[in-house]
C-alpha positions as a printed Julia matrix, in Angstrom:
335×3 Matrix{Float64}:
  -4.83  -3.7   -11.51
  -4.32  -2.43   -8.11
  -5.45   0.79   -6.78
  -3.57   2.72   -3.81
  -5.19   5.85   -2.43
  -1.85   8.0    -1.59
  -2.86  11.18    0.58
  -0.52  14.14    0.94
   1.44  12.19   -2.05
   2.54  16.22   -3.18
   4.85  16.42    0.03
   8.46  15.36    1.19
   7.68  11.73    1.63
   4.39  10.94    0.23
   5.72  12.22   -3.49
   9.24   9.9    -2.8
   6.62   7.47   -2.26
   4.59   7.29   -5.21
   7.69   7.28   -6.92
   8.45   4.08   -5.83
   5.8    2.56   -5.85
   5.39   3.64   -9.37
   8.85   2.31   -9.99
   8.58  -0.71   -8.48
   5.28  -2.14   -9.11
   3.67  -2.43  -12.66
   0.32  -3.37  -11.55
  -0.32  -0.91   -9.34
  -2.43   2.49  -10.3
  -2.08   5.68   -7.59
  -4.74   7.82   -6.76
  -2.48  11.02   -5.21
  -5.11  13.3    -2.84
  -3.93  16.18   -1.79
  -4.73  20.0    -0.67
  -1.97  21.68   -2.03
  -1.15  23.05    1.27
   2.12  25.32    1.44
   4.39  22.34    1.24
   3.01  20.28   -0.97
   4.07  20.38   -4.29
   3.25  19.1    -7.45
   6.49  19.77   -9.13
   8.1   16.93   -7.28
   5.9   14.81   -8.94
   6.44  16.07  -13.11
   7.93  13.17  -13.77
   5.13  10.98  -13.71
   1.92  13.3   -14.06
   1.4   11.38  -17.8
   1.8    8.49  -16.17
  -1.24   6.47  -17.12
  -1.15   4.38  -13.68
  -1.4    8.16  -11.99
  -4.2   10.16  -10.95
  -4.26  13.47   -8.98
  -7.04  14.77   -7.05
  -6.82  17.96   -5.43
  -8.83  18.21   -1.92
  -9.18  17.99    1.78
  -9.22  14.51    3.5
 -10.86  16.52    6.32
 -13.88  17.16    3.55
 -15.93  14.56    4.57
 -18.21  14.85    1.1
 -15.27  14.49   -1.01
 -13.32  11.72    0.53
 -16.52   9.81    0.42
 -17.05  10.58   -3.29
 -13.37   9.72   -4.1
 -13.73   5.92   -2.0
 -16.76   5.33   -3.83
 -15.51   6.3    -7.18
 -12.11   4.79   -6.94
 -12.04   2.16   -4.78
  -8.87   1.78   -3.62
  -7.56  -1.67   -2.31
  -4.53   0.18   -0.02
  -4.84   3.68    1.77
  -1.21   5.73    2.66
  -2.22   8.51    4.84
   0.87  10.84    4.36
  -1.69  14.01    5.09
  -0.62  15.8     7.46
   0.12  19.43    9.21
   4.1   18.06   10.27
   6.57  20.63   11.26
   6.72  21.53   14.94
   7.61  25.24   15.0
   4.53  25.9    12.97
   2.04  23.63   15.47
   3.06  26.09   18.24
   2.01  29.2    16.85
  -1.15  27.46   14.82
  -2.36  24.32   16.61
  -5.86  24.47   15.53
  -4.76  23.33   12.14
  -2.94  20.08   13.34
  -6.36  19.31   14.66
  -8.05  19.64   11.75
  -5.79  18.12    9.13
  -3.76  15.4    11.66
  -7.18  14.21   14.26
 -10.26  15.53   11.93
  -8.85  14.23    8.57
  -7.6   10.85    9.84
 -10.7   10.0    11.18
 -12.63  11.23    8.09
 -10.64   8.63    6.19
 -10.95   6.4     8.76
 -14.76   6.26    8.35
 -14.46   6.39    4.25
 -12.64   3.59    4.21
 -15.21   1.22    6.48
 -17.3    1.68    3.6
 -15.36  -0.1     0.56
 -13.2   -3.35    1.03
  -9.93  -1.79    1.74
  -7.15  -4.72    2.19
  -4.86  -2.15    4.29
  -4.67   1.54    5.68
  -1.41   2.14    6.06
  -1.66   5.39    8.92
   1.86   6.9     8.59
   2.75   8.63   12.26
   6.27   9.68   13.63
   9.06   8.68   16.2
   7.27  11.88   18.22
   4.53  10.53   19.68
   6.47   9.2    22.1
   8.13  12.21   23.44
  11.83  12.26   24.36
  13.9    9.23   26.05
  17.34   9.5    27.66
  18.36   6.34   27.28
  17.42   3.12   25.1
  14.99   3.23   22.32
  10.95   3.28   22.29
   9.64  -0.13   21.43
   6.03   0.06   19.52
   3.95  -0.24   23.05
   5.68   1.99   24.8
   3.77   4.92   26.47
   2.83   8.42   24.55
   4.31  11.12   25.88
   3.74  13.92   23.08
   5.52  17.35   24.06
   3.94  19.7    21.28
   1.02  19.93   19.29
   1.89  18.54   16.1
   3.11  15.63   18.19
  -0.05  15.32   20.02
  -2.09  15.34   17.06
  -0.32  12.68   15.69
  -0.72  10.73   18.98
  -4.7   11.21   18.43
  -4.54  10.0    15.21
  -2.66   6.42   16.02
  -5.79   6.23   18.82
  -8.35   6.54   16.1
  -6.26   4.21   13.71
  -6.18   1.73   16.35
  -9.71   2.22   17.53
 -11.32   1.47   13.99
  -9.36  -1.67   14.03
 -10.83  -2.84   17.34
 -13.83  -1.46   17.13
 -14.88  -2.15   13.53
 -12.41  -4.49   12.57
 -10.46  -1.72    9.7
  -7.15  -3.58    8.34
  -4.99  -0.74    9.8
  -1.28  -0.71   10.29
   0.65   2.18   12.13
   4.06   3.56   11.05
   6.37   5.41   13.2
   9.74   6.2    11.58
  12.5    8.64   12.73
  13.44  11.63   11.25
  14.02  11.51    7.47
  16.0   13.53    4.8
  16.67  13.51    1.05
  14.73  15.01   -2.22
  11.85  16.89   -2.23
  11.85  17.81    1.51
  10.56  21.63    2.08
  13.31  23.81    2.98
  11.76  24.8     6.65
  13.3   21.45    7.84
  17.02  21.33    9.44
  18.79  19.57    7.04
  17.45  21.24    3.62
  17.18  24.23    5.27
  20.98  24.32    6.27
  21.7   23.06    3.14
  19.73  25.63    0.79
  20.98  28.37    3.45
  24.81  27.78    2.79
  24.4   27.63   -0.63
  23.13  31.03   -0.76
  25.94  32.0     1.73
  23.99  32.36    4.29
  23.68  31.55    8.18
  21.92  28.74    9.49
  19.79  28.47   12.82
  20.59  26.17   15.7
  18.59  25.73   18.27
  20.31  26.33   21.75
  24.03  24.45   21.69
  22.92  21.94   19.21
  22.84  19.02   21.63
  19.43  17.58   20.67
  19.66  14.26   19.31
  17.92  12.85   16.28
  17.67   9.49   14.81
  17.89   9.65   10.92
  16.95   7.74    7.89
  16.7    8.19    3.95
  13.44   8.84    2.72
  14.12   5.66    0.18
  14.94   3.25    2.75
  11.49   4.6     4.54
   9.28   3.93    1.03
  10.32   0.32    1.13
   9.46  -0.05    4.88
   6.42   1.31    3.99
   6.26  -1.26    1.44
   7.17  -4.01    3.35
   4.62  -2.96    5.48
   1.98  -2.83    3.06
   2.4   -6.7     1.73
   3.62  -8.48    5.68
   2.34  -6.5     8.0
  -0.12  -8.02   10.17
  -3.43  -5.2    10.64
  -3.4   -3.96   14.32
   0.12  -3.59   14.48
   2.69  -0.62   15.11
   6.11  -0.55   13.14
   8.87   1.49   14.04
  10.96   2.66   10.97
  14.37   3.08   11.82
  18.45   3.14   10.06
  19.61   3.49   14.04
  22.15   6.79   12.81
  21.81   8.76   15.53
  23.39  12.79   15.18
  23.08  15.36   17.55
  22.01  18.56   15.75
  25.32  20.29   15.94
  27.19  16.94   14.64
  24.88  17.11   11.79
  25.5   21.15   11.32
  28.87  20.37   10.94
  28.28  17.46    8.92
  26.49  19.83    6.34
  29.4   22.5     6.58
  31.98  20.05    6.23
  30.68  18.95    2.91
  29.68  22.28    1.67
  33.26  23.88    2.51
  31.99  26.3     4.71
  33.02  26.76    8.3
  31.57  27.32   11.9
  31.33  31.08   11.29
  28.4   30.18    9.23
  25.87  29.03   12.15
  23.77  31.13   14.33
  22.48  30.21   17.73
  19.05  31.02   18.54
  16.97  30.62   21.13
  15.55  26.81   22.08
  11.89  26.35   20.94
   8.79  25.84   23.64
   8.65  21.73   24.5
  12.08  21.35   22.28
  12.34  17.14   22.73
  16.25  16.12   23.38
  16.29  13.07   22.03
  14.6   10.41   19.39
  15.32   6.85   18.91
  13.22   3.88   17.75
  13.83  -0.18   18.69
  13.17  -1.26   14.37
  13.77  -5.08   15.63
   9.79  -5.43   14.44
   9.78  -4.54   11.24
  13.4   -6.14   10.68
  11.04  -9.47   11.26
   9.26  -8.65    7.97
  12.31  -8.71    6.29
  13.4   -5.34    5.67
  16.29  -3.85    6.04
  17.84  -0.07    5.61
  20.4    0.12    2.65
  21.3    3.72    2.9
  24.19   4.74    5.48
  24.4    8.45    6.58
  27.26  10.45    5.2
  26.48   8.9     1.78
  22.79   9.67    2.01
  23.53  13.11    2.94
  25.77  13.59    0.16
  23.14  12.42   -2.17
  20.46  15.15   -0.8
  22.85  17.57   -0.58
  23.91  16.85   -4.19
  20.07  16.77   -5.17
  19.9   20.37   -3.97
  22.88  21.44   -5.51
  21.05  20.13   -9.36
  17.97  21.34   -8.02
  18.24  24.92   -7.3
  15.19  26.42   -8.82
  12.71  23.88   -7.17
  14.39  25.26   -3.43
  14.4   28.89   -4.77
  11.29  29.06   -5.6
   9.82  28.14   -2.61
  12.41  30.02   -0.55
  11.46  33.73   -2.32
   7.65  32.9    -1.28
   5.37  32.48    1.81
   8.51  30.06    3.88
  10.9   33.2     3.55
   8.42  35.73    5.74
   6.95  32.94    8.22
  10.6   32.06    9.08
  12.27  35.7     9.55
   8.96  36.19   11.93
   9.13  33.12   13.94
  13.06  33.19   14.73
  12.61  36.91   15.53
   9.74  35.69   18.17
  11.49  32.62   19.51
């Protein structure tokens, strides 16, 4: 049987992911590391923790020690590195922890992995790294042009991916997708944010006048690029992950409000964040060439994840009377 080593498989897309891959393949067994950070949580993944094919290991994949232990011990043929510090707001008031977890970590696993035979390590990046275009969409050798910490981190990290490969000749393949949505994703990010918000009556926060424009895909169609990735990518390589749906932030408020009944009364301007990109798109013709193919269109995938919160409300609640409800009334108040 197959062994993947999933890390950060408690968050937003890393748990979506071990869900398919648990669905999908029979012969596969995950290995699920992950710190337990503020967003990751291992209630998204109750419905599989009996599953014999799944393991959990709680830990850093900056901890050097550890991740060494856990290579040895497992094995792994495939390493998903989903670990990472992610949402922007919070890499502008504490950078040194994107450091740690996104440039420290990476390479720690980075190093583990020369040491067994891995077939593939899968680093999973984002659509940021790039920084903003006006016009057109970023092809996968397009300059960096990172505009905040978190995205700059991430940048590091695709250097280090890409230097083990040339250097030492690691199977690694990059990922870059766009912005994605559906279950599981920790309220602190737009759309289950606006969505948890409204269904407590309450206003949601939009950045300046809401022009910002985001490219958006469902988390499902972004496991199976993953796994297309995994069995046709070619190591060396950078994929873009793209549906090509396109929003600006105030179509998608609306989007949200429309569905949920409420109206415009509900939002609440605040002011732009520092380094605030205006606009995300990816070129996906690559990884099209493998064979995949997005199957989820936008207003339907948004009325599944809204619909997902809706069944789910003690999962959002309970993160929403914790830690995320005082870091967000402090930040907005200092933005």
């Amino acid at each position: 049987m197959k062994k993947a080593l999933i890390t950060g498989g408690a968050g937003f897309i890393g748990s979506n992911f071990i869900h398919f891959l648990l669905k999908k393949h029979n012969d596969l067994r995950v290995v699920n590391l992950d710190k337990l950070t503020y967003c990751g949580n291992l209630d998204n993944l109750k419905s599989v923790e009996r599953d014999p094919r799944y393991h959990f290991i709680k830990g850093d994949i900056a901890d050097k020690k550890l991740v060494a232990e856990i290579f040895q011990q497992e094995k792994p043929d495939i390493v998903v590195n989903f670990a990472a510090a992610t949402h922007v707001d919070r890499s502008i008031f504490e950078p040194e922890v994107f450091t740690k977890t996104n440039i420290i970590g990476t390479q720690t696993l980075l190093g583990a992995a020369l040491k067994v035979k891995i077939k593939k390590f899968i680093q999973i990046s984002t659509d940021e790294v790039y920084g903003t275009i006006a016009r057109g969409r970023f092809r996968e050798r397009d300059p960096f042009s990172p505009n905040s910490p978190y995205a700059a981190s991430k940048a590091a990290a695709d250097l280090l991916a890409r230097a083990y490969y040339k250097t030492f000749g690691l199977p690694v393949v990059v990922v870059r997708s766009c912005n994605n949505f559906g279950p599981f994703q920790f309220p602190e990010k737009v759309i289950p944010l606006f969505i948890t918000n409204l269904l407590e009556n309450k206003k949601i926060p939009l950045y300046g006048e809401g022009k910002n424009v985001r490219d958006w895909i469902y988390v499902i169609d972004n496991c199976s690029a993953i796994d297309a990735v995994i069995s046709r990518g070619a190591p060396g390589e950078v994929y873009n992950i793209s549906a090509n749906q396109e929003k600006t932030n105030i179509e998608l408020t609306k989007i949200i409000l429309n569905f949920l009944k409420k109206d415009d009364t509900m939002i609440e301007y605040v002011s732009d964040r520092p380094g605030h990109d205006f606009r995300y798109a990816l070129d996906a013709a690559k990884i099209k060439s493998l064979g995949w193919q997005a199957k989820y269109k936008f207003m339907p995938a948004v009325k599944l994840t809204i619909d997902w919160y809706i069944k789910n409300k003690k999962w959002w609640r309970d993160i929403k009377t914790g830690e995320y409800k005082n870091y967000y009334k402090k930040q907005y108040k200092n933005l």
